[in-house]
C-alpha positions as CSV (number, residue, x, y, z in Angstrom):
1,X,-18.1,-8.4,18.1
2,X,-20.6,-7.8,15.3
3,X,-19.5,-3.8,15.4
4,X,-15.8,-4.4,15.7
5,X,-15.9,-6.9,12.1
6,X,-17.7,-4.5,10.7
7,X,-15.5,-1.9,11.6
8,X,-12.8,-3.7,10.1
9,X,-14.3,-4.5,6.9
10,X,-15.3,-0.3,6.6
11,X,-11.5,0.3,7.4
12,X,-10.1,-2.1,4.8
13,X,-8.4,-4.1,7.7
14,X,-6.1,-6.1,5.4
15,X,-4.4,-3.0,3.7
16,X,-4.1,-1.2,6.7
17,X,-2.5,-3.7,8.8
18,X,0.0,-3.6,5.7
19,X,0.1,-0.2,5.6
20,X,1.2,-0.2,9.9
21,X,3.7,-2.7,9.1
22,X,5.7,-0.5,6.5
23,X,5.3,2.2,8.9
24,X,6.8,-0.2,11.9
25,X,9.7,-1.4,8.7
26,X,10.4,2.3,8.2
27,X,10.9,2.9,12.5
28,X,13.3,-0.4,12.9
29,X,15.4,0.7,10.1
30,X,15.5,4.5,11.0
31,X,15.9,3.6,14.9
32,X,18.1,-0.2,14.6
33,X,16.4,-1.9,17.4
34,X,13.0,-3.1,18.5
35,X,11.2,-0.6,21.0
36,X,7.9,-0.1,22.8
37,X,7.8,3.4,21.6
38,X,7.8,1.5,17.6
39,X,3.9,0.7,18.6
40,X,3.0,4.3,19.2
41,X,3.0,5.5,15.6
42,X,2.0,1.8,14.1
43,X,-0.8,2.2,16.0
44,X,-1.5,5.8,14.9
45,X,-0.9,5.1,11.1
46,X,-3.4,1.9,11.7
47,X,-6.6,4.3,13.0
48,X,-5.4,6.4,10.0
49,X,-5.6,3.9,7.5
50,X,-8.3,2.6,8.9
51,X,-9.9,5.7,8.7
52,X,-9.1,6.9,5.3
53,X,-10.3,3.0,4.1
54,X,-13.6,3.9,5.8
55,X,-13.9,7.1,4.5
56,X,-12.8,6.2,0.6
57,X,-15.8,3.7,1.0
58,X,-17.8,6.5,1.9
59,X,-16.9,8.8,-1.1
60,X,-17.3,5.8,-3.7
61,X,-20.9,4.0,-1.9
62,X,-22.6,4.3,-5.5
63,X,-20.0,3.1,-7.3
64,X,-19.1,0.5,-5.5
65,X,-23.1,-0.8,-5.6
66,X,-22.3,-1.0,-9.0
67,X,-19.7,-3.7,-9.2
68,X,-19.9,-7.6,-8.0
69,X,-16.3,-7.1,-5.8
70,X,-17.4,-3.9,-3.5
71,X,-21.1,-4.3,-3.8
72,X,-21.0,-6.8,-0.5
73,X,-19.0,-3.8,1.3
74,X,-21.1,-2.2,4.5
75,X,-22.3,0.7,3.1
76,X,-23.9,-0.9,-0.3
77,X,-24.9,-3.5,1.6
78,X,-27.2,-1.7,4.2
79,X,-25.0,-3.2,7.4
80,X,-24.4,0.6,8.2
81,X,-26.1,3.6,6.8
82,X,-23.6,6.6,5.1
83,X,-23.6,9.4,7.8
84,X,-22.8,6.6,10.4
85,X,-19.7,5.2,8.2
86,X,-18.7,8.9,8.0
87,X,-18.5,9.6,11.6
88,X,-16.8,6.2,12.3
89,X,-14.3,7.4,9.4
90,X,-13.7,10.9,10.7
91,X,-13.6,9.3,13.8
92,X,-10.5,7.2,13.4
93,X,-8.7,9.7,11.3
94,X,-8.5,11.9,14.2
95,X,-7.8,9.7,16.7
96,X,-4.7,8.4,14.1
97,X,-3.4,12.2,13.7
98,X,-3.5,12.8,17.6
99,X,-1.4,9.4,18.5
100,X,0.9,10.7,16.1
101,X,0.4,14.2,17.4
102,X,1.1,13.1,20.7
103,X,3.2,10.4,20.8
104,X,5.8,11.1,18.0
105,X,6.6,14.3,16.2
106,X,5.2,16.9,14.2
107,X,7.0,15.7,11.2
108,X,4.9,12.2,11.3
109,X,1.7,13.5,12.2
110,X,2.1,16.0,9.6
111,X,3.1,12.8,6.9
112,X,-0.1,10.8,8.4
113,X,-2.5,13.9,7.6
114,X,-0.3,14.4,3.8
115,X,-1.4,10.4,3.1
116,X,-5.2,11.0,4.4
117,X,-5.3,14.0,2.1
118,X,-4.0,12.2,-0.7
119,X,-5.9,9.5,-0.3
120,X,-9.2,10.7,0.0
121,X,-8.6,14.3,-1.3
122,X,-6.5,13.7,-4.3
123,X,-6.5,10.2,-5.4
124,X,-9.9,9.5,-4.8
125,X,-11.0,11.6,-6.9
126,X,-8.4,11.9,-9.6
127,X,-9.0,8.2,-10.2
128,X,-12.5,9.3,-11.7
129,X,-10.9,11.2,-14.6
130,X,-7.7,9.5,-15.8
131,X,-6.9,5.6,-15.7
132,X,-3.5,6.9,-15.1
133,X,-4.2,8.3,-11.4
134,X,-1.7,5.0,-10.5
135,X,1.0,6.8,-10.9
136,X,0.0,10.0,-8.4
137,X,-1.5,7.9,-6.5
138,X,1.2,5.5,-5.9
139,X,2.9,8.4,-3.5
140,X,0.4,6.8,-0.9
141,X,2.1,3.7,-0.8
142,X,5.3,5.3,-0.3
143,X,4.5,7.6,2.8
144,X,3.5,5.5,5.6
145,X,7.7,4.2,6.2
146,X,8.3,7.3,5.8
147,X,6.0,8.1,8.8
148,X,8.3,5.5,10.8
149,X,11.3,6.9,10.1
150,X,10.2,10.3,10.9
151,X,8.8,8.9,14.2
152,X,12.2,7.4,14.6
153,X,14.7,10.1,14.2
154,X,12.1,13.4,13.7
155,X,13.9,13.3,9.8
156,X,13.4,12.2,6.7
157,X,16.1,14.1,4.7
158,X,18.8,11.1,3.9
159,X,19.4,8.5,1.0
160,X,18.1,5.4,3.1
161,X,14.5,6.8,3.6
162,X,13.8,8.2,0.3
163,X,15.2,5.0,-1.5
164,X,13.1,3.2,0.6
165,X,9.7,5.6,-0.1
166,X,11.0,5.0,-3.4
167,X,10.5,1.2,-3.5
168,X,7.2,1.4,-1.7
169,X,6.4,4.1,-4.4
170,X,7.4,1.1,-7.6
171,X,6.0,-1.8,-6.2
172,X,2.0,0.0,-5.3
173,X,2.1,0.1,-10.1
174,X,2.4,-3.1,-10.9
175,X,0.1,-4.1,-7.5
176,X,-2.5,-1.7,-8.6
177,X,-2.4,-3.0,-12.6
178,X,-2.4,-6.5,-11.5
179,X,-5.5,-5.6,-9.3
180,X,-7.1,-4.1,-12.7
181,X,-6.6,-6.9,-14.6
182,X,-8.0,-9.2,-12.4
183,X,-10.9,-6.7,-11.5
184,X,-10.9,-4.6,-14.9
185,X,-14.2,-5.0,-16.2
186,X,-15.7,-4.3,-12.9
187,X,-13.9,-1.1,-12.6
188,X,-15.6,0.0,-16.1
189,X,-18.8,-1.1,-14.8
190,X,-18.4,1.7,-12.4
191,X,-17.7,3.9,-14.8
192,X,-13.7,4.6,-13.7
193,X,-11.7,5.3,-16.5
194,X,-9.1,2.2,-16.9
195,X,-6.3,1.6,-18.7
196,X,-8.7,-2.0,-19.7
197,X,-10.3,0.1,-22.3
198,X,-7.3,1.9,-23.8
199,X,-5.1,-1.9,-23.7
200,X,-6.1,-5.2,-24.3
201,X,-5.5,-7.3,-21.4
202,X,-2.0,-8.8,-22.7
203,X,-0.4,-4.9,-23.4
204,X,-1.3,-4.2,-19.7
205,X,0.3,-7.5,-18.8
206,X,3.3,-6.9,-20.5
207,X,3.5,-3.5,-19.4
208,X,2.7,-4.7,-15.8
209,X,6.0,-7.1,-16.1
210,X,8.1,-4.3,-16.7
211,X,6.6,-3.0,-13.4
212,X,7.6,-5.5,-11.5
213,X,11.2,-6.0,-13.1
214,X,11.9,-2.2,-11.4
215,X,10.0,-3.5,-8.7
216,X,12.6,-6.2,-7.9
217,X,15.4,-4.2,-9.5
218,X,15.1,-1.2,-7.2
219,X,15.3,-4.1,-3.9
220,X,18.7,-5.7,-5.7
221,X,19.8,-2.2,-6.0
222,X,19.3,-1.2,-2.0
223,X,22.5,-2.4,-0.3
224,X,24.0,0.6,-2.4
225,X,21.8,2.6,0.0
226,X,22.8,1.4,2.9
227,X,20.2,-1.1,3.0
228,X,20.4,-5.1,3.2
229,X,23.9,-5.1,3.4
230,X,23.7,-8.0,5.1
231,X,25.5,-10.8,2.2
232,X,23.1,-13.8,3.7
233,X,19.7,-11.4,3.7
234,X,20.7,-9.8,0.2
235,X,20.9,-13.2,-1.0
236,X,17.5,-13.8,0.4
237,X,16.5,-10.7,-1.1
238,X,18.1,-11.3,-4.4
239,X,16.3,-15.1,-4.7
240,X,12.8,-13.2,-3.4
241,X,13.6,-10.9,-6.4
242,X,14.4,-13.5,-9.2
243,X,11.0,-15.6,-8.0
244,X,8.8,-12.5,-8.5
245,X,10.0,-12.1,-11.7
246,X,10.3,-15.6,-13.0
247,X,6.3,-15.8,-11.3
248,X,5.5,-13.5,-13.4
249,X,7.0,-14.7,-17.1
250,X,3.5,-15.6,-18.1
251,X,2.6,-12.2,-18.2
252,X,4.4,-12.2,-21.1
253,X,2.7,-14.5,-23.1
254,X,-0.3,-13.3,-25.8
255,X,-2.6,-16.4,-24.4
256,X,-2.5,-14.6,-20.5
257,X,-5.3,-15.9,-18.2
258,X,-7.0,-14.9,-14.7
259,X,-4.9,-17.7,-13.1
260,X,-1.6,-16.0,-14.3
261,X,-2.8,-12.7,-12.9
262,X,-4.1,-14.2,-9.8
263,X,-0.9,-15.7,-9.1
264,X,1.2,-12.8,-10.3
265,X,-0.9,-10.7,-7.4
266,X,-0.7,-12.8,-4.8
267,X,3.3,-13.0,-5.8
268,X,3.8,-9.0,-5.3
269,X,2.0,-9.0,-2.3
270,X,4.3,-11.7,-0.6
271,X,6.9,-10.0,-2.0
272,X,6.4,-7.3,-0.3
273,X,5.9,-9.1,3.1
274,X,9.1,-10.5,2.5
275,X,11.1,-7.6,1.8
276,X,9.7,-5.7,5.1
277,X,10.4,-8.5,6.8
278,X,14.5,-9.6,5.1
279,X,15.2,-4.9,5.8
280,X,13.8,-5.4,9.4
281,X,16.4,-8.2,10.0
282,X,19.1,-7.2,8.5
283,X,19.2,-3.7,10.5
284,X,18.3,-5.6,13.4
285,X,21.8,-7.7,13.1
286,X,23.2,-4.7,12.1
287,X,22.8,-3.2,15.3
């Protein structure tokens, strides 16, 4: 039990359990119906998240000694020594890329081994030289529905999909900012580069509103894509959209405080839940 938490906590359980439900979102609304064969690459784009989580702790061990949030995480914290997190890493990668290998199409496994690259390849280490490496880095976000829907269908080349990588793609900016500015100071402990240094906390805020207005703008937009056509779950979806933003008017104000941003993050992330959640059921009475 000990070596499955700490598993877990190496693999950055939370985000990739998120990160397998977008990829199950993106398979329900490619395929319109709930299947067995939905759990084959949700589990595969788990072990890869997992994996990637595991090794991006790995690459950053001496940073994140450095700062009070990640200096409790295993590797820092002498629960498990560096090699052994980097075998348990590679480990789960793999296994991710040959469930998808096996089980779906080349088309998803080749998506699941573009989002480990870019993770751990490309953002990784991009986010070392430019407080901007958000924006490249947001393409992560947007990749793992994709995954489903290629698992679905063995395509990816129609409106629905891309709007929908699209909307992952806009919603991982303002998450990531809102992240910063409850974490900022940390970050530049660290010795990242962060946007903390170049804005004072109530530009970023501001800026991070606008975020999240294109963030709920882009979901109000989708039934123009084919998506949440439904007139009862795009009037979920359109409340869902007018609470995010009305949660996060006080980013707005000069006088902003870790409460606001606390609250605005933990609004963007049910958001999100939300929205997977509102697409799922509305392509589900679709069908």
């Amino acid at each position: 039990m000990y070596w499955i938490k700490l598993i877990l906590e190496l693999g950055k359980i939370r985000i990739a359990v998120l990160v397998a439900l977008s990829t199950a979102t993106g398979y329900i609304l490619a395929k319109g119906e709930l299947t067995f064969a939905m759990l084959i690459p949700t589990l595969g784009v788990l072990l890869l998240a997992l994996g990637s989580g595991a090794l991006n702790q790995y690459q950053e061990r001496f940073r994140d000694a450095l700062m009070p949030r990640t200096a409790t995480r295993p590797i820092p914290d002498g629960r498990i020594s560096a090699f052994g997190a980097l075998i348990l890493a590679l480990l789960m990668i793999v296994a991710g890329t040959v469930v998808l290998w096996e089980g779906t199409n080349a088309l998803a496994a080749f998506l699941g081994i573009l989002t480990a690259i870019w993770y751990n390849g490309i953002y990784t280490n991009l986010k070392k030289v430019t407080p901007l490496a958000v924006i490249p880095g947001a393409v992560i976000g947007s990749l793992p529905p994709l995954i489903g829907w290629a698992a679905a269908i063995g395509t990816i080349w129609a409106v629905k999909p891309i709007m929908l990588a699209l909307f992952f793609f806009i919603w991982q900016i303002p998450h990531f900012w809102l992240l910063l500015l409850n974490f900022g100071q940390d970050y530049e402990k660290a010795g990242y580069p962060s946007l903390t240094s170049l804005l004072d906390k109530s530009q970023l805020g501001r800026l991070t509103f606008v975020w999240i207005v294109a963030t709920a703008v882009s979901i109000i937009l989708m039934p123009l894509f084919g998506l949440g056509e439904s007139q009862l779950i795009y009037l979920f979806l359109f409340i869902a959209s007018g609470l995010l933003v009305w949660r996060s008017i006080p980013l707005l104000k000069r006088d902003q405080n870790q409460r606001s941003y606390r609250l605005a993050f933990a609004g963007i992330n049910i958001f999100i839940l939300i929205v997977m959640l509102l697409l799922t059921l509305d392509r589900l009475i679709a069908t």
